[in-house]
N, C-alpha and C positions, 0 to 999 in steps of 0.2 A: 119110763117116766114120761110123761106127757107133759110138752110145752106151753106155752099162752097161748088160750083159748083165741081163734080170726073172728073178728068183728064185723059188723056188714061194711063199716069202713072202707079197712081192707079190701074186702071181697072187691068194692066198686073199685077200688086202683087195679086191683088183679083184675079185671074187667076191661078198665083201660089200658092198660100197658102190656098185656100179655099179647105177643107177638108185637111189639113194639120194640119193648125194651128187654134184655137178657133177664135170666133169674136173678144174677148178680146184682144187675140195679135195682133190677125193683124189689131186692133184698135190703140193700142200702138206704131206700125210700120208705122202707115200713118197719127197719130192725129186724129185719127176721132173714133167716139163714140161705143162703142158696138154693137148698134141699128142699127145707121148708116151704121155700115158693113153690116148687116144681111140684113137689106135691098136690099142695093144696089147689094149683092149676089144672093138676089134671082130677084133682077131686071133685073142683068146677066143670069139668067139661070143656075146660077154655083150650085153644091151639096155644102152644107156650112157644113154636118155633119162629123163629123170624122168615118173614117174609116179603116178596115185595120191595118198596124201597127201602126200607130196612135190614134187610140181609145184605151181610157185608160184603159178599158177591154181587151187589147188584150196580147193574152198568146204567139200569135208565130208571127213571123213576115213574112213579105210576098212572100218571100222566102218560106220557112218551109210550109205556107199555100200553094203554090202552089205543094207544094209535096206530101201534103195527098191530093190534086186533082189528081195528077198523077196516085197516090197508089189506089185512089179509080177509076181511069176510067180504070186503068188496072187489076182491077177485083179482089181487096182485099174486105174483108168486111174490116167492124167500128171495130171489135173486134181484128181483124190483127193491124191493121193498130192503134190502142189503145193499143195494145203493144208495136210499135215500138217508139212510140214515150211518153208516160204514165213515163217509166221511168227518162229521161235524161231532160225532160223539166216540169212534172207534170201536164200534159192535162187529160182530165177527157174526160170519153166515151160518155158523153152527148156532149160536148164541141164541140167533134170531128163530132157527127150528126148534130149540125150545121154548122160547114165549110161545109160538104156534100151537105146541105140545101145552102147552099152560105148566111147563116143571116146574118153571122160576115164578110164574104169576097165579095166583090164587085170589081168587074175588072175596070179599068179605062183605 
């Protein structure tokens, strides 16, 4: 049996929010079930995972992140560039090789 039909409404918040906010709220924000987001997100084609400064792992925000990119194409190493920022915010050297790697940061 087949649910209520998604609206372009919808669709535009699922647009907005996906990889924002979890399934759950923006379940909560449209009525419509958990599942039912994750679905229809990836029926869109949209990324549903959280990212960025929105993943609850995340030590700096995407700002910050885009700085130790900088630092690093302008030819610091990890151990520079883990001093400058190790103190004031508490990132760890490993941390920092992955923004390098880009695990934790994805452009959109």
């Amino acid at each position: 049996m087949a649910g209520k039909r998604w609206t372009r409404e919808e669709d535009a918040v699922l647009h907005q929010l996906a990889g924002v906010k979890t399934s759950e709220e923006i379940g909560l924000i449209l009525g419509r079930t958990r599942d039912g987001v994750r679905h229809r997100i990836n029926k869109l084609g949209l990324v549903g995972y959280l990212c960025g400064e929105h993943h609850w792992a995340s030590k700096l925000d995407n700002t910050r992140a885009a700085m130790v990119h900088a630092l690093f194409d302008a030819g610091f190493t990890t151990m520079e560039v883990h001093r400058m920022f190790n103190e004031p915010l508490g990132v760890t050297y490993g941390y920092l090789g992955q923004i390098k790697c880009a695990r934790y940061r994805k452009a959109k």
